[in-house]
C-alpha positions as CSV (number, residue, x, y, z in Angstrom):
1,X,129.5,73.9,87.0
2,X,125.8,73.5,87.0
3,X,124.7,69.6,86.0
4,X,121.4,69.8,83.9
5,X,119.3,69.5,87.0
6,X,120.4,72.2,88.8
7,X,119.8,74.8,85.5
8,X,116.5,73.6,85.5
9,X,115.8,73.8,89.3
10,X,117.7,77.2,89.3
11,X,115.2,78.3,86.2
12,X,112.4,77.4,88.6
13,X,112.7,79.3,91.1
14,X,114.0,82.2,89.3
15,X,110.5,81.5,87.6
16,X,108.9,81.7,90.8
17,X,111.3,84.6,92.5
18,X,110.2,86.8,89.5
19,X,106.1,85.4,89.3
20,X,105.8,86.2,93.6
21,X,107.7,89.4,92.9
22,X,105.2,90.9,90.7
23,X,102.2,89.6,92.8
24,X,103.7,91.1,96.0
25,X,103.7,94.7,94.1
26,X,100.0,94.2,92.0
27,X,98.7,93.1,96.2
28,X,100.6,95.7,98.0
29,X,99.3,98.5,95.0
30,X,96.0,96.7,94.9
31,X,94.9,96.5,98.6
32,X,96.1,99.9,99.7
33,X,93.1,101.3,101.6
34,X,92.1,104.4,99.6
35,X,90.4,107.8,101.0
36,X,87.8,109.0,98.7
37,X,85.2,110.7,100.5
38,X,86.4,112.7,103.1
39,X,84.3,115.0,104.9
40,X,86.3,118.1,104.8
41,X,88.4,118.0,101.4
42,X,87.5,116.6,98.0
43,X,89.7,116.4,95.3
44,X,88.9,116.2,91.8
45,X,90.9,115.1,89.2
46,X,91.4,113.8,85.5
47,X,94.3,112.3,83.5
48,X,94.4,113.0,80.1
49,X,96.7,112.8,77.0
50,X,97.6,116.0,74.8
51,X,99.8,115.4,71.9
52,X,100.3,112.2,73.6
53,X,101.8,113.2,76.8
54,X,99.9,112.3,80.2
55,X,98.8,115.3,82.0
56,X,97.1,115.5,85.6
57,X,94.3,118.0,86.2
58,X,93.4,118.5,89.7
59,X,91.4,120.9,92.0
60,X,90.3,121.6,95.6
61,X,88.9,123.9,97.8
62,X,90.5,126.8,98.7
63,X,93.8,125.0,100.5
64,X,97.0,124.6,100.8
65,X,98.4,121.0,100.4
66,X,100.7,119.2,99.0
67,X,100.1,116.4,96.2
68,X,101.7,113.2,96.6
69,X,102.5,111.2,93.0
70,X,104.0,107.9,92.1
71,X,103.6,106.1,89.1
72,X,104.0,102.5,88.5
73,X,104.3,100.3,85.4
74,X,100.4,99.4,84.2
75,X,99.3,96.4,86.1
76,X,101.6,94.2,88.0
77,X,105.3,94.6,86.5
78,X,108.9,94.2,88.4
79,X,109.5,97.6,87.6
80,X,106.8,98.7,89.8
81,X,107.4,102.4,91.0
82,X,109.0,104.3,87.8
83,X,108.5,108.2,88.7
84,X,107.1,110.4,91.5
85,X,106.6,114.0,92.3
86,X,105.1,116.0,95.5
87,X,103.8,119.6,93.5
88,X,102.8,121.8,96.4
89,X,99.8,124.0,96.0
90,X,98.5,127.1,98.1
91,X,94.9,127.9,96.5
92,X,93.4,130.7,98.1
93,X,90.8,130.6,95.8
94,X,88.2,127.9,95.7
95,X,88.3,125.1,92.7
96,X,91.3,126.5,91.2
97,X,92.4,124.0,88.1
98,X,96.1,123.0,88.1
99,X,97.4,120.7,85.6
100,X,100.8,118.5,85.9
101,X,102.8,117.0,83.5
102,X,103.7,113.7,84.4
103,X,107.1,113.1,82.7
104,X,106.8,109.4,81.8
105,X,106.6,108.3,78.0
106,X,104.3,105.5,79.0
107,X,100.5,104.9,77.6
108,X,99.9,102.6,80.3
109,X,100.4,102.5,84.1
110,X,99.0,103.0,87.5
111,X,98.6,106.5,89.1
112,X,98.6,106.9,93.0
113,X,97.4,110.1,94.3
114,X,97.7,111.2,97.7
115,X,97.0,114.7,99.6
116,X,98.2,115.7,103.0
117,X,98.0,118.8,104.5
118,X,100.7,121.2,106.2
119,X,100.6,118.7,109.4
120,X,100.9,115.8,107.4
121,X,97.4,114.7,107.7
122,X,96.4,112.3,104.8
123,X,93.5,113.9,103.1
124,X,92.8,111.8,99.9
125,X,94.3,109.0,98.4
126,X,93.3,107.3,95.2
127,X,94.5,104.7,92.7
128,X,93.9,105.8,88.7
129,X,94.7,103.0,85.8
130,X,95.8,105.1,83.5
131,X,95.7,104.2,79.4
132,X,96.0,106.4,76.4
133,X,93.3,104.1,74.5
134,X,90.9,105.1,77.0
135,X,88.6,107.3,75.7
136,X,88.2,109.3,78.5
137,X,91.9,110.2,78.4
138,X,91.3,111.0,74.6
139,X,88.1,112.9,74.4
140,X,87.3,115.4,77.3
141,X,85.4,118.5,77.7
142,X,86.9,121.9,78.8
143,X,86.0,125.4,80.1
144,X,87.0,128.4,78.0
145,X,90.2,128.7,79.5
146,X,91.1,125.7,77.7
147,X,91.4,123.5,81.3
148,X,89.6,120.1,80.9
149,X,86.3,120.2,83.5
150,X,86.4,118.0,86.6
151,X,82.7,117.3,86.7
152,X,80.5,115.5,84.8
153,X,77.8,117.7,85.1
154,X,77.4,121.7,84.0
155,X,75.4,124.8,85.5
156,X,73.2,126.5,82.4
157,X,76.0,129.4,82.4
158,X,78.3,127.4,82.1
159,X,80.4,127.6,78.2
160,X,82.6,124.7,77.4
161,X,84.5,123.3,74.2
162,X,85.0,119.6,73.6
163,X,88.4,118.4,72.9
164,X,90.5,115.5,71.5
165,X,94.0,114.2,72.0
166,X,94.4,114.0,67.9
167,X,94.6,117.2,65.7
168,X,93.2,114.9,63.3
169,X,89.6,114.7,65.0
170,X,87.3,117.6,64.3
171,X,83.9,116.9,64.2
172,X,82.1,115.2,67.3
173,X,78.8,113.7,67.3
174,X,76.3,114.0,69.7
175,X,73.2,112.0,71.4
176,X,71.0,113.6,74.1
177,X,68.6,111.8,76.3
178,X,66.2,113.2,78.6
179,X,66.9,112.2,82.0
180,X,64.6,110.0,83.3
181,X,66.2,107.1,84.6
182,X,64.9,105.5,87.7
183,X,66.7,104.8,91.1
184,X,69.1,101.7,91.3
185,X,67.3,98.4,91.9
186,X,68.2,96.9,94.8
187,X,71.4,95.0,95.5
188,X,69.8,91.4,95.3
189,X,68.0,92.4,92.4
190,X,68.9,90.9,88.9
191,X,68.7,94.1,87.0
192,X,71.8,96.0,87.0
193,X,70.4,99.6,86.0
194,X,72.6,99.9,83.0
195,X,72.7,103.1,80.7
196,X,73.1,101.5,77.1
197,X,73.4,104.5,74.8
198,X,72.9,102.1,72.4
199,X,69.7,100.5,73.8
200,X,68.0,103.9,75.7
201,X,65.8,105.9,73.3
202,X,67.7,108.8,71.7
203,X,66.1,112.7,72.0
204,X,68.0,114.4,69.6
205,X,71.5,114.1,67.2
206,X,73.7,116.5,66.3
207,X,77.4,117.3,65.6
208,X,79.5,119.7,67.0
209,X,82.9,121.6,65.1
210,X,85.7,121.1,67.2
211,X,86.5,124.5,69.0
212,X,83.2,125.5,69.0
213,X,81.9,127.3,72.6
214,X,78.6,125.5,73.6
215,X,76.4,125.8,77.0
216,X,74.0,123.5,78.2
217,X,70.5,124.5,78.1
218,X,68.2,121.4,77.8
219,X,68.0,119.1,81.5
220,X,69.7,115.6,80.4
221,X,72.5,113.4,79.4
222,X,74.6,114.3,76.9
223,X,76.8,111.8,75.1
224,X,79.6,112.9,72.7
225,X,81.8,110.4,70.7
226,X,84.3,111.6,67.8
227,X,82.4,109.2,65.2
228,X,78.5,108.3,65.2
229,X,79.8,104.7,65.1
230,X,82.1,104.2,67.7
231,X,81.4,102.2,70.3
232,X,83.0,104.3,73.2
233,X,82.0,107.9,74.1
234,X,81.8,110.2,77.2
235,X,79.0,111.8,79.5
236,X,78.2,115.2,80.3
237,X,74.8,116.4,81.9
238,X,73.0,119.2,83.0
239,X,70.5,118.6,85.9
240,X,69.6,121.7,86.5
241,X,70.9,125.0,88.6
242,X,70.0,123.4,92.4
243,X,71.9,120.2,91.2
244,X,73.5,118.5,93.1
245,X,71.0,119.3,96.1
246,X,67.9,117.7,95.5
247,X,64.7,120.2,95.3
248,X,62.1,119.1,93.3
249,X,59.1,118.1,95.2
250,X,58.7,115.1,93.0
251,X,62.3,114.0,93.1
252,X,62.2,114.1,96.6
253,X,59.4,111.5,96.9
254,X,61.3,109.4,94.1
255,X,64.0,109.8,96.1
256,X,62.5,107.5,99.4
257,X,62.2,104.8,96.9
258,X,64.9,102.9,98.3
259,X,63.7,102.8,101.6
260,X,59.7,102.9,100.8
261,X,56.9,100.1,100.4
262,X,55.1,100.2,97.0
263,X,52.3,101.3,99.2
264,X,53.6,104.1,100.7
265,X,55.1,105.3,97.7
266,X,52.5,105.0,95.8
267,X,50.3,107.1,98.7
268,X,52.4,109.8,98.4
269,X,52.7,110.1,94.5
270,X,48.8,110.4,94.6
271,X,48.4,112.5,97.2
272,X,46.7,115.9,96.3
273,X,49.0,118.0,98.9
274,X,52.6,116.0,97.5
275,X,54.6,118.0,100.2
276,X,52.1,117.2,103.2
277,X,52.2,113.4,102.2
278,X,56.0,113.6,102.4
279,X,56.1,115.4,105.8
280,X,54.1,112.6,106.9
281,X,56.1,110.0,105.9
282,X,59.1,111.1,107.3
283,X,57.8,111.9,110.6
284,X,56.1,108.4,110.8
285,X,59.8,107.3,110.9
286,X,60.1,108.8,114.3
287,X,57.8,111.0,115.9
288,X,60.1,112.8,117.5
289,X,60.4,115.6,115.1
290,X,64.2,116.8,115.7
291,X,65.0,113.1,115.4
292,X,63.0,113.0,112.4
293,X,64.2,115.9,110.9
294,X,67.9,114.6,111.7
295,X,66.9,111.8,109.3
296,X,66.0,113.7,106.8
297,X,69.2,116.0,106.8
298,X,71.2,112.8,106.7
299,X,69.3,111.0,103.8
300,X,68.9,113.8,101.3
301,X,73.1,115.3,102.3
302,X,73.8,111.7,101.8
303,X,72.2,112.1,98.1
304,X,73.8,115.4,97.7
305,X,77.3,114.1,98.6
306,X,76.3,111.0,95.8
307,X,75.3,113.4,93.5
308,X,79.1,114.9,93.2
309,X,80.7,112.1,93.8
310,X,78.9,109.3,91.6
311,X,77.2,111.4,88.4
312,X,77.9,110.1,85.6
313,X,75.3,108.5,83.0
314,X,72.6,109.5,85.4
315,X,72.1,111.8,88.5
316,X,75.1,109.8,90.9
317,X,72.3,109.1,93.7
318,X,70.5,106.9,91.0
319,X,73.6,104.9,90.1
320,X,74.3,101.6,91.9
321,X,77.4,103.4,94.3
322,X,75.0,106.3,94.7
323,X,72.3,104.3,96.6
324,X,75.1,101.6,98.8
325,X,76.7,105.4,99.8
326,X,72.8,106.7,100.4
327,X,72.1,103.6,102.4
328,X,75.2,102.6,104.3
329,X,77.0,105.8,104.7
330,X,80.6,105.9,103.5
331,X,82.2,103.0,103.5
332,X,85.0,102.5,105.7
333,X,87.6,100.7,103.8
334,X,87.8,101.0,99.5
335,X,90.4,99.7,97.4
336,X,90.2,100.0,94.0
337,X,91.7,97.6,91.0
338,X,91.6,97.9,87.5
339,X,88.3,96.2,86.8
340,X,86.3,96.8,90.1
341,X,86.2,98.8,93.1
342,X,85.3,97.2,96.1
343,X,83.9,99.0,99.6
344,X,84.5,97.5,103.0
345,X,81.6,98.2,105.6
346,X,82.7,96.9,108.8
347,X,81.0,96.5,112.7
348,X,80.8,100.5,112.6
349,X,77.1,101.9,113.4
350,X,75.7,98.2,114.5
351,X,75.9,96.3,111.6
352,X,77.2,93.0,110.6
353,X,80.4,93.5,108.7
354,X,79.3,93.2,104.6
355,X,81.1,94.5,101.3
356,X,80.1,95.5,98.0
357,X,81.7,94.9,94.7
358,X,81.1,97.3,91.9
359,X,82.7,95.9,88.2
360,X,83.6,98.9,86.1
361,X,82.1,98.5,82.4
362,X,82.5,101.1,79.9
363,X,83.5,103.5,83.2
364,X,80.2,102.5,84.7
365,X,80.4,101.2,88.2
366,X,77.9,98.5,88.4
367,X,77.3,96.4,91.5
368,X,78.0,92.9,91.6
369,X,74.3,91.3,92.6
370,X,74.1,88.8,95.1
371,X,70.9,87.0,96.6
372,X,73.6,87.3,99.5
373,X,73.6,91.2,99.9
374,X,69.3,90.6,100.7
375,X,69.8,90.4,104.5
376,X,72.4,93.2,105.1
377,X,70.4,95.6,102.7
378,X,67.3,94.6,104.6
379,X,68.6,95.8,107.8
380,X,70.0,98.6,107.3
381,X,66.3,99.7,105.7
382,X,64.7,98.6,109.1
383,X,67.2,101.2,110.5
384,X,65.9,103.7,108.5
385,X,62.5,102.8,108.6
386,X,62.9,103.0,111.9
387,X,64.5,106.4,112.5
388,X,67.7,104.9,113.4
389,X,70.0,104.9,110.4
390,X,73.5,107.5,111.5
């Protein structure tokens, strides 16, 4: 028979046993390197809720591969992995939409997505906190087939409805912004580059009937929200038809802000021939002009590849992951939690090892600012300023 002592010491480390347990799972879900931005395959995806049942939506390129699922209890929990599923898909056609039930009755948990191909190739793999109070899993926009829209930005043809886990939720309201928001600030930079829809200067209100068939027709941000006082909403945009490949002459030259001085910038916005002033710059970064034109390919695909990747309240090269991806390239470790997302840059490419950590607010990524992030940012702008960035 126990004596008093032993209860309490057997208590203990039951205490413990259970405490270690769940922070074994929560560092072994936690610090699983994820593959985001792969070259060769990108896949899109959205959890929602309808009539309160979780749903994944998910599309690629024209593939065949097979979709890896587990779900585990929300945060940290002893239950840890509580259903899976490997759905296997042969898209011929490009972007097709496929959406899978996830048969859990749970409004909370963690979603890990992976992809591998017919040779078992990992492809993608990706961590999604998952919460039916989330408005994003609430409120979402969807093409006229009914299928809820993977991108956060539309073509001019392109119809869509705007939809809402409740029946009971039949009016949405509106805000549109002209887009005009300038590049991130720099990393060591106290401003954070926040969209406030709150704060930023509205363009228009309006409200839209539930099941109504809208397009897109004004370039901008759009935000909707199911009640003009809410405090939550969601983003769509339209950026034009070239978007997400930057052509404008002038966002080209706002586009070497981050690796410009005032002075040069400041040249080339005044310059009467705004095309031969940008020629110029880029070739002063090595005269070599296949190098130079090397350097151009990789800046502006790098923007491009931000641009799909990282749109959301504004064009994804101006947000704060938008210019580290422009800048550094794609990081080479990320593991993602349920507040932040942090990205690993190690020796690769001659640079000292550094990592970024971007705090999600409101489903905004915004980068943790250090005065400590000055000297890594700094060189890898020499690079570039240099014609050497890869």
């Amino acid at each position: 028979m126990l004596t008093k002592k032993s209860k309490y010491l057997f208590l203990f480390f039951l205490l413990f046993y259970l405490t270690a347990s769940e922070s074994v799972f929560a560092q072994k879900l936690h610090h699983r390197e994820l593959t985001l931005f792969s070259k060769n395959f990108e896949l899109k995806y959205k959890c929602i809720f309808e009539n309160d049942r979780p749903y994944l939506v998910v599309s690629a390129p024209a593939y065949n591969y097979r979709l890896g699922l587990k779900v585990y209890t929300y945060y940290s929990s002893k239950s840890n992995l509580v259903w899976q599923s490997e759905p296997e898909f042969r898209d011929s056609i490009s972007e097709t939409v496929h959406k899978v039930p996830l048969d859990l009755e749970l409004s909370n948990f963690a979603l890990e997505i992976k992809v591998v191909n017919s040779n078992k190739q990992l492809l993608f793999h990706d961590i999604a906190y998952v919460s039916a109070s989330d408005i994003n899993t609430q409120l979402y926009v969807t093409g006229t087939d009914g299928l809820p829209l993977l991108s956060n930005y539309l073509k001019e043809d392109d119809f869509f409805k705007i939809s809402h886990n409740k029946s009971s939720v039949l009016n949405f309201f509106v805000a549109y912004y002209k887009e005009d928001a300038l590049p991130a600030p720099p990393p060591a930079s106290k401003n954070n580059g926040y969209f406030n829809p709150d704060r930023d200067t509205v363009s228009q209100n309006f409200t839209v009937i539930k099941g109504r068939e809208l397009k897109l027709s004004e370039k901008g941000i759009f935000y909707i929200q199911t009640d003009s006082s809410a405090t939550e909403g969601i983003f769509i945009s339209y950026f034009g038809e070239d978007f997400p490949v930057l052509t404008n002459l002038n966002e080209l030259v706002l586009a070497t802000r981050y690796i410009t001085k005032n002075e040069e910038y400041e040249k080339m916005t005044s310059a009467p021939n705004m095309k031969a002033a940008l020629d110029e710059y880029w070739l002063s970064r090595n005269k070599n002009e296949q190098e130079a034109k090397r350097l151009i390919s990789l800046y502006y695909n790098r923007m491009k590849e931000a641009n799909r990747f990282f749109t959301f309240a504004k064009q994804g090269w101006k947000t704060d992951m938008g210019m580290i991806f422009t800048i550094f390239g794609r990081p080479q470790i990320v593991r993602k939690y349920e507040d932040k997302s942090i990205w690993y840059y190690s020796h690769a490419a001659g640079r000292d090892p550094v990592e970024f950590v971007f705090l999600r607010y409101k489903d905004q990524y915004l980068l943790d600012r250090s005065s400590a992030l000055k000297e890594p940012w700094n060189a890898e702008i020499i690079k570039w300023r240099l014609g050497k960035a890869n």
